[in-house]
VOGU-3710 file (C-alpha; in Angstrom, 3 decimals, decimal comma):
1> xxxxxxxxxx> -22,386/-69,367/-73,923  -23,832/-71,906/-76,341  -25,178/-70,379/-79,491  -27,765/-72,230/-81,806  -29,847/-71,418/-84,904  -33,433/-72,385/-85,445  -35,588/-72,106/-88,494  -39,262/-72,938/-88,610  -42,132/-72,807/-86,238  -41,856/-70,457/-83,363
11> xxxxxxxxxx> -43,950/-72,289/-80,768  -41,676/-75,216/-80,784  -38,894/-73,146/-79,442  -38,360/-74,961/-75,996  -36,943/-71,640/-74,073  -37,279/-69,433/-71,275  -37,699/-66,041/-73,157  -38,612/-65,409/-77,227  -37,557/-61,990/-78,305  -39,378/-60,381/-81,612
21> xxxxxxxxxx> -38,472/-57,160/-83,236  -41,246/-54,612/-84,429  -41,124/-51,272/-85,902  -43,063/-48,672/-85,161  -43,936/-47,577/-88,791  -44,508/-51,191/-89,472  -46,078/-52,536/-86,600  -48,819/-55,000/-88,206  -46,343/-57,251/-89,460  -44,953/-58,351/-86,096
31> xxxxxxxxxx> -48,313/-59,810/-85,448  -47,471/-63,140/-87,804  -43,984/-63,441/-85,719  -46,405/-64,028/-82,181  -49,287/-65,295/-83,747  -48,321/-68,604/-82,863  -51,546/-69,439/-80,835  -55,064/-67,359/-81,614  -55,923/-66,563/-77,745  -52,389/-65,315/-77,136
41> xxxxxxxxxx> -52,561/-63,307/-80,538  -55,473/-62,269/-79,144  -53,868/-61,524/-76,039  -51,121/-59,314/-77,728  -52,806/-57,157/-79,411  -54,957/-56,536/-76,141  -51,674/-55,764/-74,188  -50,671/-53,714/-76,857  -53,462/-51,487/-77,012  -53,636/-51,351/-73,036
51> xxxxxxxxxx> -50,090/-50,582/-72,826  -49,564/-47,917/-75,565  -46,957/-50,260/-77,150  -45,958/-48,539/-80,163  -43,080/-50,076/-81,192  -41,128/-47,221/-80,379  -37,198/-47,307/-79,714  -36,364/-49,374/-76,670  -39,991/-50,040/-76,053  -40,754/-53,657/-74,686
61> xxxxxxxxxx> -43,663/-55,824/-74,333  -43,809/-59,011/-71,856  -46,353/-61,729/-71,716  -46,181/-64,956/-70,542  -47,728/-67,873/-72,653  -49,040/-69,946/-69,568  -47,582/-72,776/-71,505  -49,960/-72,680/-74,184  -46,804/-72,986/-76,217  -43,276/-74,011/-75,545
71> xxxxxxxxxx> -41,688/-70,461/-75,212  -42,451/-69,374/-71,155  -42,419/-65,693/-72,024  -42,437/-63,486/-75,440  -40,621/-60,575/-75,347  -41,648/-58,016/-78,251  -39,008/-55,225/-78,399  -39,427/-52,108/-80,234  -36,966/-50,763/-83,191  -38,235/-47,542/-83,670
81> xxxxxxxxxx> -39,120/-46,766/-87,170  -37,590/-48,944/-90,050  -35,993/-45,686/-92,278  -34,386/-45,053/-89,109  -32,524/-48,498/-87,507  -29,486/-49,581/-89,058  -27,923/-53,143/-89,338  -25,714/-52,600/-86,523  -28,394/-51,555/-83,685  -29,126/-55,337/-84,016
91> xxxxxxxxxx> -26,650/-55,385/-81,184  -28,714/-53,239/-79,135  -31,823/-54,635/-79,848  -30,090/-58,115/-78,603  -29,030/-56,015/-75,016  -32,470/-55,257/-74,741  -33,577/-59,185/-74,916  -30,508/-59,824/-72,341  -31,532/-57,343/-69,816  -34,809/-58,845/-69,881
101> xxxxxxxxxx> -33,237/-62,688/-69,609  -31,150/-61,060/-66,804  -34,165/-60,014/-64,255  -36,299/-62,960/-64,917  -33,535/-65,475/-64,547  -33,738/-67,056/-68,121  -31,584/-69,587/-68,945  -32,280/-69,526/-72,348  -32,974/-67,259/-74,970  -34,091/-67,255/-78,473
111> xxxxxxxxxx> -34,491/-63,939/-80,426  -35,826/-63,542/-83,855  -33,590/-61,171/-86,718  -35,056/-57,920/-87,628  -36,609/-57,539/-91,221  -33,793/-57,045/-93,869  -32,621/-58,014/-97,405  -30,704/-60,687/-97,403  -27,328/-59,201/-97,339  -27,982/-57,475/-94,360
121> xxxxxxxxxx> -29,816/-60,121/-92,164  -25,923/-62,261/-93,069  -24,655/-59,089/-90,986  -27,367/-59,010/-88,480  -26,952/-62,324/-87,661  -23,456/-61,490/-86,725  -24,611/-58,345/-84,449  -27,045/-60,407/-82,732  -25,088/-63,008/-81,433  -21,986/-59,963/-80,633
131> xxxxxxxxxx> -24,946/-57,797/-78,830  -25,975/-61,130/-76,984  -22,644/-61,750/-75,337  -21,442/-58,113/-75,382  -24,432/-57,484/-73,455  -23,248/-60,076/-70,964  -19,667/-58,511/-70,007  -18,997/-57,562/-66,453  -16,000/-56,986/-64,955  -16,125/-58,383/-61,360
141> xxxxxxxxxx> -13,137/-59,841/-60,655  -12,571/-57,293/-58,084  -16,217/-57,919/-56,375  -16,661/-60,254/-53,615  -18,377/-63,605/-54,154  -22,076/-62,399/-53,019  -21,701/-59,070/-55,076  -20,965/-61,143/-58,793  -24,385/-61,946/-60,163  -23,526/-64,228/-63,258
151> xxxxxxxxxx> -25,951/-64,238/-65,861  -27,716/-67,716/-65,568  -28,217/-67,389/-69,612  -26,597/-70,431/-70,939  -27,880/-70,548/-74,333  -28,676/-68,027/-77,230  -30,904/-69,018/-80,390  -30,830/-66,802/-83,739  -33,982/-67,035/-85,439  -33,251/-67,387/-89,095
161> xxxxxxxxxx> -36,067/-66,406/-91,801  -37,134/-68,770/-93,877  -35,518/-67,126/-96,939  -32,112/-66,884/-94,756  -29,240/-66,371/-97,661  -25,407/-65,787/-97,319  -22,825/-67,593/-95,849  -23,885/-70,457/-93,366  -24,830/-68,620/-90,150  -22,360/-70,256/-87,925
171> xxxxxxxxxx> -19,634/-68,902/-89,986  -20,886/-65,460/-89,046  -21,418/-66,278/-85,478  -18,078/-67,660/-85,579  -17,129/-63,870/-86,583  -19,081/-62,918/-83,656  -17,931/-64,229/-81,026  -14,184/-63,238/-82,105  -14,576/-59,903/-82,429  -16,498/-60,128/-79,098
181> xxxxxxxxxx> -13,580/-61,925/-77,463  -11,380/-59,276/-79,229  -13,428/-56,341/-77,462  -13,551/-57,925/-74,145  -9,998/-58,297/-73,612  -9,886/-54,296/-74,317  -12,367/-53,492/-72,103  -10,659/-56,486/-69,824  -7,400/-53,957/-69,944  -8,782/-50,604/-69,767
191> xxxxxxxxxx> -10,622/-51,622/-66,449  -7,645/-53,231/-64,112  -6,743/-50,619/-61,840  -3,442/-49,142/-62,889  -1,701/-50,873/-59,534  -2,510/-54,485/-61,258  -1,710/-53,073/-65,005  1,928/-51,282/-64,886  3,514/-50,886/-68,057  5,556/-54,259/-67,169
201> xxxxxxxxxx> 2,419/-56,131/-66,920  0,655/-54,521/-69,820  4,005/-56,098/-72,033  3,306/-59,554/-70,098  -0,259/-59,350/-71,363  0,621/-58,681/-74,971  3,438/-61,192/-74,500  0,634/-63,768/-73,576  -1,784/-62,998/-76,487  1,007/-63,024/-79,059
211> xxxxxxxxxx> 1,847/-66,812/-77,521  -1,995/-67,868/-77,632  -2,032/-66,437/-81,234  0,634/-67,039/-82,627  2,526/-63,622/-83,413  5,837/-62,354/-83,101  6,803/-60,446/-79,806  9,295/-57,835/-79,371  9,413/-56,147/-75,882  11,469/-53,495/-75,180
221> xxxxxxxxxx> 13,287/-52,456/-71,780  14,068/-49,017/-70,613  18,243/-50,056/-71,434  16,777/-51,064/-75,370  14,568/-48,290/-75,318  17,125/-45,517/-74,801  19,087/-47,454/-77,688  16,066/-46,850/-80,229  16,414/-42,761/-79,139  13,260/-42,921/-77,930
231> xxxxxxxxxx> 14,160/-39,641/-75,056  10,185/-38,780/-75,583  8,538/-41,955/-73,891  11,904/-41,439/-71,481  11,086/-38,446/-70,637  7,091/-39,020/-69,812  8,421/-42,123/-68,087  10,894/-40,432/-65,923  8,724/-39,494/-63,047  7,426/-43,086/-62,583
241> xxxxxxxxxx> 9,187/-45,982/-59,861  7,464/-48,264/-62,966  9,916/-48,976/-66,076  8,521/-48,558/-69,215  7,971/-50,813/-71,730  7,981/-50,741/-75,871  6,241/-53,043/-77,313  5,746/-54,215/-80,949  3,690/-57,472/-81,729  3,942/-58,910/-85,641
251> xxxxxxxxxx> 0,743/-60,961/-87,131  2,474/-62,532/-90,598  0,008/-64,233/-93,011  0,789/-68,014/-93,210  1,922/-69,244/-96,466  4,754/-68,893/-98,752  2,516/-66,448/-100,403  3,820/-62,341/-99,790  1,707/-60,136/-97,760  -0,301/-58,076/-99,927
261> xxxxxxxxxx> -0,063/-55,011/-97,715  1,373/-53,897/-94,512  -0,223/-52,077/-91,972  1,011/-50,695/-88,474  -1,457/-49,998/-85,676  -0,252/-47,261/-82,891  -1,811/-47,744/-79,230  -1,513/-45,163/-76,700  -0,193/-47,014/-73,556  -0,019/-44,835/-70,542
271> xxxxxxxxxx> -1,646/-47,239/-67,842  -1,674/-43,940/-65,432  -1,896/-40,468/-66,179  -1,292/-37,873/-62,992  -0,759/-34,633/-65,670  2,676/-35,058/-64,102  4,080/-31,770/-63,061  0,822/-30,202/-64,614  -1,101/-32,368/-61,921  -4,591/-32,869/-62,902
281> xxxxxxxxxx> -7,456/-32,008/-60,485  -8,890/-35,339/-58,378  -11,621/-35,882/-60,759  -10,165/-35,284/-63,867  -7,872/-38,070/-62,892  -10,121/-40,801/-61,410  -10,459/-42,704/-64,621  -7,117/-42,336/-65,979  -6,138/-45,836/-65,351  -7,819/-45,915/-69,417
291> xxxxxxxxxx> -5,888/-43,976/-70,768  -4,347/-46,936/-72,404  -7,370/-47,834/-74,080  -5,778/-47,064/-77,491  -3,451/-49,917/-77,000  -6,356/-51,817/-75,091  -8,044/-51,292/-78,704  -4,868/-52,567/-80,805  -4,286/-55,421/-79,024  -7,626/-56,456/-79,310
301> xxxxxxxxxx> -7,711/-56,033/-82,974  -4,552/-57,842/-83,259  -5,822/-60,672/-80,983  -8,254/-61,653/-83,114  -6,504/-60,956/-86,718  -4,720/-64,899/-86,754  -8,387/-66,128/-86,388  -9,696/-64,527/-89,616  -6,752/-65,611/-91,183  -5,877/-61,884/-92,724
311> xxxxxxxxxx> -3,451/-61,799/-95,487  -1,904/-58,823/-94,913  0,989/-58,311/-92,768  0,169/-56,156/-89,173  1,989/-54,796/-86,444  0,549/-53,245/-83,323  3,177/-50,759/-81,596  2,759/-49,230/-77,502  4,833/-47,409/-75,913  3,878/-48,500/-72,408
321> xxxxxxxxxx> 4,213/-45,700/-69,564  2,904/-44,174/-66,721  3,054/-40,119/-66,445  3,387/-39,525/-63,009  5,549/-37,108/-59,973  8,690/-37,261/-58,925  11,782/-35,649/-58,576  13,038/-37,146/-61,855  9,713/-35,837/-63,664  10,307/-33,961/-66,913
331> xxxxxxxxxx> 9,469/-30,301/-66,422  7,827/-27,274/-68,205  10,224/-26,023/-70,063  12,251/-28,885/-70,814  13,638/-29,536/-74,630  13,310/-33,216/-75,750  14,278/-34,899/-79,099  12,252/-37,393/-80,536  13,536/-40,562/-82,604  13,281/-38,572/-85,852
341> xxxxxxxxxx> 15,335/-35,488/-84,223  12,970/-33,086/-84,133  13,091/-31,348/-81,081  9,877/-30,333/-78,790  9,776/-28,128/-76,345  7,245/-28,845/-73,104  4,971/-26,354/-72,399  2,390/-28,751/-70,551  3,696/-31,869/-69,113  0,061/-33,412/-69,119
351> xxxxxxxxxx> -0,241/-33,312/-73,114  2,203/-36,387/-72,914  0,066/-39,007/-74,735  1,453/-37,330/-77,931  4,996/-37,487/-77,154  4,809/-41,318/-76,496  2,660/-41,479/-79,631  5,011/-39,676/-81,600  8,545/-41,786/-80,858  6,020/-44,993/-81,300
361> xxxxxxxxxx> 5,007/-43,263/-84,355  8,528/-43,019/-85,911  9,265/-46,691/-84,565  6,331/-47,544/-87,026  7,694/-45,373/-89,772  11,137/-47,701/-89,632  9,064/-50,292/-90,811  8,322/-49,049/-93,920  4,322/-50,182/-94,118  1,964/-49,138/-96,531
371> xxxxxxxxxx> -0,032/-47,286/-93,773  0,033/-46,097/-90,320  -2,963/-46,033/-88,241  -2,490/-44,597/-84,446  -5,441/-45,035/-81,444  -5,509/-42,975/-78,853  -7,225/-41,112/-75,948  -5,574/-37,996/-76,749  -7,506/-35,236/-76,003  -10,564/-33,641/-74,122
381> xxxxxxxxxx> -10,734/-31,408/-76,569  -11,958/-33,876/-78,995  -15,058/-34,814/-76,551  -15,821/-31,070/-76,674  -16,276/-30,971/-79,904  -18,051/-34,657/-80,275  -19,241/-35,724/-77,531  -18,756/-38,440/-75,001  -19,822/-41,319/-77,797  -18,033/-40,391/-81,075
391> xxxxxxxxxx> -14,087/-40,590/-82,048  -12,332/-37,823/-84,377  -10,640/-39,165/-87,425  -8,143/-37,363/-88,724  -5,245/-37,962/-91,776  -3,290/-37,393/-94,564  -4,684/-39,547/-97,525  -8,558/-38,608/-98,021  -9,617/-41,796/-99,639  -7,654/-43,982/-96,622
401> xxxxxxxxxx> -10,048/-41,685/-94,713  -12,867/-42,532/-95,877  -12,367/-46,489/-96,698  -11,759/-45,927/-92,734  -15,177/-44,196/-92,034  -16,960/-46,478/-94,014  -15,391/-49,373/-91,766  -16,558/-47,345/-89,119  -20,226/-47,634/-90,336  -20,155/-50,933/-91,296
411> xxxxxxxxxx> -19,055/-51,607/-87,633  -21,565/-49,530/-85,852  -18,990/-47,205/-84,143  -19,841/-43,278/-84,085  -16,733/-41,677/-85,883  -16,668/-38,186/-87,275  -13,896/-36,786/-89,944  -12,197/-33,514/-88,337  -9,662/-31,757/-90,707  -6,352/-31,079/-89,986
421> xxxxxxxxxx> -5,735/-27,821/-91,053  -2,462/-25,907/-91,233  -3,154/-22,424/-89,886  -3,163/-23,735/-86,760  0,173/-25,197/-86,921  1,649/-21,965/-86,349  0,065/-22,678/-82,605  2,904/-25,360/-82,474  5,525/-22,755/-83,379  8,449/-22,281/-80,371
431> xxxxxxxxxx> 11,431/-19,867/-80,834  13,671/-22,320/-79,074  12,698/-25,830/-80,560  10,964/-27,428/-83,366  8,045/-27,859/-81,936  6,193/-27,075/-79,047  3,669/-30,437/-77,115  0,848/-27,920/-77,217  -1,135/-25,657/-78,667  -3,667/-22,842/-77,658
441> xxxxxxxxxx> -7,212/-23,976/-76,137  -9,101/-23,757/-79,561  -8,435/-26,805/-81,951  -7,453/-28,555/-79,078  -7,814/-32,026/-81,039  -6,724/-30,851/-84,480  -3,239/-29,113/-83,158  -2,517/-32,437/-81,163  -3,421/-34,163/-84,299  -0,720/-31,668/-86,382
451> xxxxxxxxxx> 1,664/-32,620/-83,887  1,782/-35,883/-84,565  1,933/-35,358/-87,845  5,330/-34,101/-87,890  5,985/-37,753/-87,103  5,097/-39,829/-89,641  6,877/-38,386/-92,445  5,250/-39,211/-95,956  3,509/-42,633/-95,000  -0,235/-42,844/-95,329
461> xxxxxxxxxx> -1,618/-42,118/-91,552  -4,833/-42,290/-90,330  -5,442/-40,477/-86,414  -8,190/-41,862/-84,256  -9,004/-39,812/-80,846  -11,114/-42,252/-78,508  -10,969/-40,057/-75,572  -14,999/-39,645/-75,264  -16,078/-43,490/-76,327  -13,402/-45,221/-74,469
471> xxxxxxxxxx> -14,484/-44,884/-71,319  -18,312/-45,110/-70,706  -19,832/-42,729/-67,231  -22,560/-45,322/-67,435  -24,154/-48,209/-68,517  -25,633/-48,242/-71,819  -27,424/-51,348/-74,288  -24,312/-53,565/-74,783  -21,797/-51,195/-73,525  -20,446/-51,785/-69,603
481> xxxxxxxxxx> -19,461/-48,489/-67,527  -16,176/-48,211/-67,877  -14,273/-49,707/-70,713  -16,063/-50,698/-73,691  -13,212/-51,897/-76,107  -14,479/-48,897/-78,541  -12,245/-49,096/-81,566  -11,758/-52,909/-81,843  -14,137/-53,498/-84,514  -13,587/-50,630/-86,699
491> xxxxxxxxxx> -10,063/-51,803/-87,073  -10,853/-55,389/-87,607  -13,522/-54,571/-90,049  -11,076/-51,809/-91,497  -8,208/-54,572/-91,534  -10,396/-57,207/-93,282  -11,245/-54,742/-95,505  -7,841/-53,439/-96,988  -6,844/-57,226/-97,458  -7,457/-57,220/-100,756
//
């Protein structure tokens, strides 16, 4: 996808499809955007009136110029009201103009920014072009030839205001299309079917992104595992004919210059999750080939961290797995130490995320960073209490919380602080280990968060639970059913953020 900039007249604009924002509360001022010829104007305002365009979110309005002008079509797409759209919905707004492109065959496409200060239409520039080829993700590598329909889109033009300020636009496009790379190699991972990703070929994978970027790669074998004490992501792995695999890329700043802060990033890995002895029911476990979208998430973040040029020092951890049947499955009942001793006792053998998480956890806590930060889909409970769109956030330093939220905002991903709170650690209690894997049905996702808390000793941790957002039912603006890489760029933003 080629992306260009254009600044200037709007009629000269030789493409298939223009796309103009208008709000709903502001709805006179989109008239100077189209008012590049007085008939169509003219025209516009007819259709308007005829169609009840209001401007209202998701709205759309379609004429074509009859080459009056260069643009073939004009697409005018509605925002809603202006109080109400934030910077980041410029990605959706783009998905709209794509969907459009897509059923009338465009091959190019030229959309115009929403109205913001300056500041903001720097960032909105970036969301556009993410939304545009976001938008355009579809995983058919599985499809046969006459089922893939390709976009035929081959190039994107921002529309820059006249009174465009900030840095040069292609530097944030450049920012764009990283991240964008970044979140489709996580939605890449959390859609292969878990016969194709094993945890053996999930460490391949990260061994090939830490070659085309330049990081450090440690993978570790069941033999090596067993070494680091790791007899919780044994035990989960246990009822699997697939090894597991640890693995533990390194992003170091270039320079003689010393990191200014190191940070460890926690992926859940289990590329298939049966419940294990606690089977889960047929549909409950139709989608579990994502439940390593955590360390989909972390690679992707990690992927594109040598690209920014970060200076502070990051590590992304997985404890790769499936958690399947066997003879050699662990069992209710069973007592298992983790790396840091403490003992748990299994009380439900499909809670195992946690246990995987926690010896990865204490890996992470070895290396002595200034802050841990684990991603995982770890619970239903969490999407019972939020939803299907929005992660819980949990940790122990408030104001780590909250830089983390606001990265959250700034990257247009739905996150919502939960507490952690210690009455309901006595739901962890067991009179014949340290620790039991689970707690009671209430406070589902704040026990499992309490759990691994006992894990990370006194570093400063931050808990993300992406079971709802990681995995889309269907289709919505820029985000694909199935994966959609959720996570990615509230690290990276997050990452860029603490680097001083």
């Amino acid at each position: 996808m080629k992306i260009d900039f254009h600044s200037g007249g709007l009629g000269e604009l030789e493409v298939d499809l223009l796309a103009v924002s208008a709000f709903e509360d502001a709805l006179a001022e989109a008239r100077p955007l189209v008012a590049i010829d007085e008939a169509l104007d003219g025209l516009l305002t007819t259709l308007r009136e005829e169609e009840g365009f209001e401007a209202k979110e998701d709205q759309t309005l379609l004429v074509h110029t009859q080459g009056r002008i260069k643009p073939k079509r004009i697409l005018v797409i509605g925002l809603g009201k202006r109080q109400d759209f934030l910077v980041p919905e410029t990605r959706r707004y783009a998905s709209t103009a794509i969907a459009v492109a897509r059923s009338c065959q465009a091959r190019s496409l030229a959309a115009t920014l929403p109205a913001f200060d300056a500041l903001a239409t720097e960032r909105a520039t970036q969301f556009l072009v993410e939304g545009v080829l976001l938008s355009l993700y579809r995983f058919d590598r599985h499809l046969s030839e006459e089922r893939r329909r390709p976009a035929k889109l081959a190039t994107a033009t921002v529309v820059l205001p006249d009174e465009y300020k900030g840095v040069p636009p292609h530097l944030a496009a450049s920012r764009a299309q990283i991240l964008a790379e970044a979140v489709v190699l996580a939605r890449d991972l959390t859609n292969q079917p878990a016969n194709e990703l094993t945890p053996t070929k999930l460490a391949e994978c990260a061994a090939g992104i830490a070659k085309d970027r330049g990081l450090e790669c440690k993978i570790l074998t069941p033999r090596e595992i067993e070494r680091s004490r790791m007899r919780l992501l044994l035990a989960v792995a246990g009822g699997s004919d697939e090894e597991p695999r640890f693995i533990h890329l390194t992003y170091r700043p270039k320079g003689k210059e010393k990191a200014q802060r190191k940070i460890v990033l926690v992926g859940k890995g289990v590329t298939f999750d049966s419940g294990g002895l606690s089977l889960k029911q047929t549909a409950n476990m139709v989608d579990m080939k994502g439940d390593m979208a955590g360390a989909a998430a972390v690679l992707g973040a990690i992927s594109a961290v040598p690209s920014l040029g970060l200076k502070c020092e990051v590590h992304a951890l997985i404890a790769a797995t499936e958690n399947m049947v066997s003879g050699a499955a662990y069992r209710v009942g069973d007592i298992i130490a983790g790396i840091n001793g403490k003992s748990v006792e299994i009380v439900n053998t499909d809670a195992e995320g946690r246990l995987t998480m926690a010896d990865a956890l204490c890996y992470g806590v070895k290396l002595k960073p200034d802050e841990l930060i684990d991603v995982a889909t770890l619970t239903g409970a969490c999407m019972v209490a939020l939803g299907p769109h929005t992660a819980g956030v949990m940790g122990t330093d408030y104001t780590r919380v909250e830089h983390f939220m606001a990265a959250a905002r700034r990257a247009g991903e739905d996150m919502w602080h939960l507490p952690l709170p210690k009455r309901l650690k006595s739901q962890l209690e067991s009179p014949i280990a340290d620790l039991k894997n689970s707690g009671e049905r209430w406070g589902g996702a704040l026990t499992a968060g309490l759990f691994l808390q006992e894990f990370v000793d006194e570093i400063p941790w931050i808990h993300v639970d992406i079971a709802g957002p990681s995995f889309a039912e269907k289709e919505w603006a820029y985000m694909p059913r199935g994966g959609t890489g959720f996570g990615v760029a509230t690290l990276v933003e997050y990452l860029s953020s603490r680097d001083g």
